[in-house]
C-alpha positions as CSV (number, residue, x, y, z in Angstrom):
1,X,-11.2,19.8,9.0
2,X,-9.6,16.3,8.1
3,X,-6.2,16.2,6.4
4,X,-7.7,15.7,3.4
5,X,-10.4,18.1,3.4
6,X,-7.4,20.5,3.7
7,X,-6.0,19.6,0.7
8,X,-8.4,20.1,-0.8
9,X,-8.7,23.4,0.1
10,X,-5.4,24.0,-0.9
11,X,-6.4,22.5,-4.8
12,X,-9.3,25.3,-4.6
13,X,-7.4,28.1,-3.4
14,X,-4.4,27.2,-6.2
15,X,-7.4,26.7,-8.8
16,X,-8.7,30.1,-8.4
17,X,-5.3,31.4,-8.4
18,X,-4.2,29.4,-11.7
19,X,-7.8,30.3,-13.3
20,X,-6.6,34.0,-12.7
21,X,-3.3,33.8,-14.6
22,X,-4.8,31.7,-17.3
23,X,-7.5,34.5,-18.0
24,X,-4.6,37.0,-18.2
25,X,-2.5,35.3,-20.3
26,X,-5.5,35.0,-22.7
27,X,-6.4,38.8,-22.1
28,X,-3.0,39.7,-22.7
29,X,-3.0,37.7,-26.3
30,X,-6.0,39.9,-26.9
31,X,-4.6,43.3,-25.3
32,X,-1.4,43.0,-27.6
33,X,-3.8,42.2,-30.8
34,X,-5.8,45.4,-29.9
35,X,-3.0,47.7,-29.5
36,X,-1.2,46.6,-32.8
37,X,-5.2,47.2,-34.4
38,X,-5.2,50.4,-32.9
39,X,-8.0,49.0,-30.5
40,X,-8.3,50.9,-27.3
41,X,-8.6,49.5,-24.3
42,X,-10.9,50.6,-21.3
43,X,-10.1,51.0,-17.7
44,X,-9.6,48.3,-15.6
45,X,-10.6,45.7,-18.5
46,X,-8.2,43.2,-17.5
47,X,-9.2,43.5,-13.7
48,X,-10.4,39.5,-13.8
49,X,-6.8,38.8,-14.5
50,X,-6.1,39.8,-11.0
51,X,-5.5,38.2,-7.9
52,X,-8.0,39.3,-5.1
53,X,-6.8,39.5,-1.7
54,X,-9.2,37.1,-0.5
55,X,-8.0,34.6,-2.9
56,X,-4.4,35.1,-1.9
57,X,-5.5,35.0,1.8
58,X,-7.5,31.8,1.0
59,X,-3.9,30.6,-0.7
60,X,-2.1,31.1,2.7
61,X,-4.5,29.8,4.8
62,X,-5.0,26.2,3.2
63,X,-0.6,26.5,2.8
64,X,0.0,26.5,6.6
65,X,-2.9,23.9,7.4
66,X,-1.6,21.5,5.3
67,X,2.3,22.1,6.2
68,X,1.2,21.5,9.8
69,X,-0.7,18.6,9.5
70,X,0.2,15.2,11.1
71,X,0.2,13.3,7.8
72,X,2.7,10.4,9.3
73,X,-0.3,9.2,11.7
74,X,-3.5,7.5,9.9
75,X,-6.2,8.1,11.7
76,X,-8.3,5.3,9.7
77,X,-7.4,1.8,8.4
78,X,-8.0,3.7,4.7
79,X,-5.0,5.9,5.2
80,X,-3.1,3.4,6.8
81,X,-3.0,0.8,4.1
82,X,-2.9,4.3,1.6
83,X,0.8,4.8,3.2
84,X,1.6,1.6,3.3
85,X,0.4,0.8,-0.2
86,X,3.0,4.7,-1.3
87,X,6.1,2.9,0.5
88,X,5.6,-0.3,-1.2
89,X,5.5,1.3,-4.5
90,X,8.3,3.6,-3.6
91,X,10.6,0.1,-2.8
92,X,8.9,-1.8,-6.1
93,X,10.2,1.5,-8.3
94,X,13.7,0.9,-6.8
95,X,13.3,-3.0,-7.3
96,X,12.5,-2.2,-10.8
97,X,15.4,0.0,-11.3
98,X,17.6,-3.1,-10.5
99,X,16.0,-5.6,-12.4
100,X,16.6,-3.7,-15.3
101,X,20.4,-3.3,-14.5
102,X,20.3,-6.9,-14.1
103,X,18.2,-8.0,-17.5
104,X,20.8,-6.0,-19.5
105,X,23.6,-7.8,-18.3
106,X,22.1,-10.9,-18.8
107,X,19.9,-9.7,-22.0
108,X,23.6,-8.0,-23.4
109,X,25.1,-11.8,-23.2
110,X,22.4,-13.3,-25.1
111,X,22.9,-11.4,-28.0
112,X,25.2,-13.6,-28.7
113,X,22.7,-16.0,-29.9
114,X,22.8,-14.7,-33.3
115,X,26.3,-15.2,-34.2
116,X,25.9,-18.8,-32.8
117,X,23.2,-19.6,-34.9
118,X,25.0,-18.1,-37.9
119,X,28.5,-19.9,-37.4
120,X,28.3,-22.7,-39.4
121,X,32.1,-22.1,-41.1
122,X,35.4,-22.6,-39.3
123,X,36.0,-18.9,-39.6
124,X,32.8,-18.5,-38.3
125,X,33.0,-20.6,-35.4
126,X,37.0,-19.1,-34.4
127,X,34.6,-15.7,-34.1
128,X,31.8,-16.7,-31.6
129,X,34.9,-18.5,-29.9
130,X,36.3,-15.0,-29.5
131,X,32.8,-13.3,-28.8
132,X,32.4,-16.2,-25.9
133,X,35.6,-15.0,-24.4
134,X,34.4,-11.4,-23.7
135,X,33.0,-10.8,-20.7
136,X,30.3,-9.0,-22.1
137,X,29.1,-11.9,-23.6
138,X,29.4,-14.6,-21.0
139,X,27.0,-15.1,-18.2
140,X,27.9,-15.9,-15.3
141,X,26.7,-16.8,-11.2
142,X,26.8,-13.8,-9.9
143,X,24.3,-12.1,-12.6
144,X,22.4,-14.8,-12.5
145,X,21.8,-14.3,-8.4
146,X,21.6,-10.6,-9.3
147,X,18.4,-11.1,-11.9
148,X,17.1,-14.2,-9.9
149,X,16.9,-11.1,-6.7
150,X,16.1,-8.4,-8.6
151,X,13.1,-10.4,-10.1
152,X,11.9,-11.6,-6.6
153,X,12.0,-8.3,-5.3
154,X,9.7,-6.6,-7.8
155,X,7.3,-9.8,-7.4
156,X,7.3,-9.1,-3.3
157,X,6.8,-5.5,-3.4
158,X,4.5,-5.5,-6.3
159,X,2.3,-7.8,-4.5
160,X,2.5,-5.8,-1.1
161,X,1.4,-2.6,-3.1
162,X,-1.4,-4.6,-4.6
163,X,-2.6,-6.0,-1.3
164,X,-2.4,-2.7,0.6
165,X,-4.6,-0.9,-2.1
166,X,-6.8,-3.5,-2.4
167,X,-7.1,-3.4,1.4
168,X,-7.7,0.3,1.1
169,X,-10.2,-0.4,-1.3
170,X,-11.9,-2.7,0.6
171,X,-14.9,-1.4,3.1
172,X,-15.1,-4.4,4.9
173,X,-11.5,-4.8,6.1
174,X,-11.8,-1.3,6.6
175,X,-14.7,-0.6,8.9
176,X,-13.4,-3.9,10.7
177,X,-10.1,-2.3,11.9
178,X,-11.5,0.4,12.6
179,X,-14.4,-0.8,14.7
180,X,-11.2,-2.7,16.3
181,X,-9.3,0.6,17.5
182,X,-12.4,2.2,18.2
183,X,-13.1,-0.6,20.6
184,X,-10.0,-0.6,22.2
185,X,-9.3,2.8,22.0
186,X,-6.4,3.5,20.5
187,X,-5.3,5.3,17.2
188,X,-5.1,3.1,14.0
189,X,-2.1,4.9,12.7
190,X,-0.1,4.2,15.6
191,X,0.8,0.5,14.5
192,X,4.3,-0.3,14.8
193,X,4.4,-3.3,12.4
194,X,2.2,-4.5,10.0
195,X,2.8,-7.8,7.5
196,X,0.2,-9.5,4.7
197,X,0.7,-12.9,3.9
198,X,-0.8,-14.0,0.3
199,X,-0.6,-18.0,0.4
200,X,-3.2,-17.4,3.6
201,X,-4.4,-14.0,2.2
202,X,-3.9,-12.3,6.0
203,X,-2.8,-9.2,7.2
204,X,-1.5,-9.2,11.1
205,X,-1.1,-5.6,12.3
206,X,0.1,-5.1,15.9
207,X,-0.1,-1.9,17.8
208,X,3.0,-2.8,20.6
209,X,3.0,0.6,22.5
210,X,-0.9,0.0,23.0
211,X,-1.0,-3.5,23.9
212,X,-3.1,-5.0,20.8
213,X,-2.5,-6.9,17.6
214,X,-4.9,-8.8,15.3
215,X,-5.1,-10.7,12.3
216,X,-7.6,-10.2,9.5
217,X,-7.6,-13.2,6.1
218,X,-9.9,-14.0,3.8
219,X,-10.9,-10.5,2.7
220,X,-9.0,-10.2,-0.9
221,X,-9.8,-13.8,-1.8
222,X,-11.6,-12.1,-5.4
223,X,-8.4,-9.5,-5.8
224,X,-5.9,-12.3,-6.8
225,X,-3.6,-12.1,-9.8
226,X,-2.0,-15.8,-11.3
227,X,1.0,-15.7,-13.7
228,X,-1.2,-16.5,-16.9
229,X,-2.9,-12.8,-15.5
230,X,0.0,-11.4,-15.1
231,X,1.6,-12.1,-19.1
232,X,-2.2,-10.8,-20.4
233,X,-1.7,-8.0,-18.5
234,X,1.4,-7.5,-19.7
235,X,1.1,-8.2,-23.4
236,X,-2.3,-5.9,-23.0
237,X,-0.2,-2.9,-21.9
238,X,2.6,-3.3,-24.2
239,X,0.0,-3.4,-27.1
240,X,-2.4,-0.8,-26.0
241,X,-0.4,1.4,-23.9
242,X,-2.6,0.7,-20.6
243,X,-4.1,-2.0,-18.1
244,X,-7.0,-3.5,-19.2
245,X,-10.4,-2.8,-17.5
């Protein structure tokens, strides 16, 4: 049984389990309803709100053979690029994270637009003097560096995480690694560094301990995004709520 087929044994066994409750909770709705009616109800009526042994034992069995799976080692170039593609997205959530800390420092000292634009009296231009000499409203280097980062951090990992799904995705690349380890014998997942490089669209993985490392490029030449993509994408979401198809 693959690590996968194991989970989802563990989704059926939890299925039949939740399907259980949920039928009691609605046979209980109607129970309670009866009794206040005066309705009387039979023996063992609500027995298919109950958990069967078999089901619980079914439970406990897909439990332990997931918990004692190797899930760290891929054992195709599918999962490989899958866990690559979960780390990048871990670091591009943290990335993001501090690219909004940065855009409201810098966002915070553009408010002060407004009070520029409107200061066309003495009185008024003595105020946006003494707005400009708040720190809230002044930019300076170091928040610029800190946004300037920040934004080139979500751009990097964002387009790691695209490349290793697409690379997932992709049969090709795929079955080519594979057919690579297989070859040579040795395990896909036990790579010790891997790197994708857009401008040549290439992705060198090296297995050290085993002796091997390859390159593979040209294979997500139709999965590329350009900046005018990216602000379509963007203004799509923020309009509809969701990428386009």
């Amino acid at each position: 049984m693959t690590g996968q087929q194991k989970i989802d044994y563990l989704i059926e066994s939890l299925g039949a389990i939740k399907n259980r409750v949920m039928d009691g909770a609605t046979m209980t709705v109607g129970a309670t309803g009866s009794a206040a009616l005066g309705g009387v109800i039979v023996d063992d009526a609500m027995n298919d709100a109950l958990i069967t042994q078999s089901e619980f034992d079914n439970y406990v069995e897909a439990h332990d053979l997931v918990m004692n799976h190797d899930y760290s080692t891929a054992t195709n170039a599918t999962e490989l690029f899958t866990q690559e593609y979960q780390g990048a997205m871990n670091s591009l959530g943290e990335a993001i994270d501090l690219l909004t800390d940065a855009s409201t420092e810098v966002l915070t000292a553009t408010g002060i637009m407004e009070a520029a634009a409107a200061a066309d009296t003495s009185p008024e231009q003595t105020a946006l003097q003494g707005m400009m000499g708040q720190e809230e409203y002044s930019i300076d280097q170091a928040e610029v560096d800190a946004y300037n980062q920040a934004v080139a951090q979500v751009e990097n990992y964002a387009q790691q995480a695209g490349a290793f799904m697409a690379a997932a995705n992709n049969s090709d690349l795929t079955a080519s690694i594979d057919s690579y380890a297989q070859v040579n014998n040795f395990v896909v997942g036990n790579y010790t560094t891997i790197t994708y490089t857009q401008n040549i669209d290439e992705f060198v993985i090296n297995w050290d301990n085993d002796g091997f490392g390859s390159g593979w490029q040209g294979y997500l030449t139709e999965d590329m995004v350009s900046a005018d993509d990216l602000f379509a994408a963007g203004e799509y979401v923020e309009q509809y709520g969701t990428m386009p198809n």
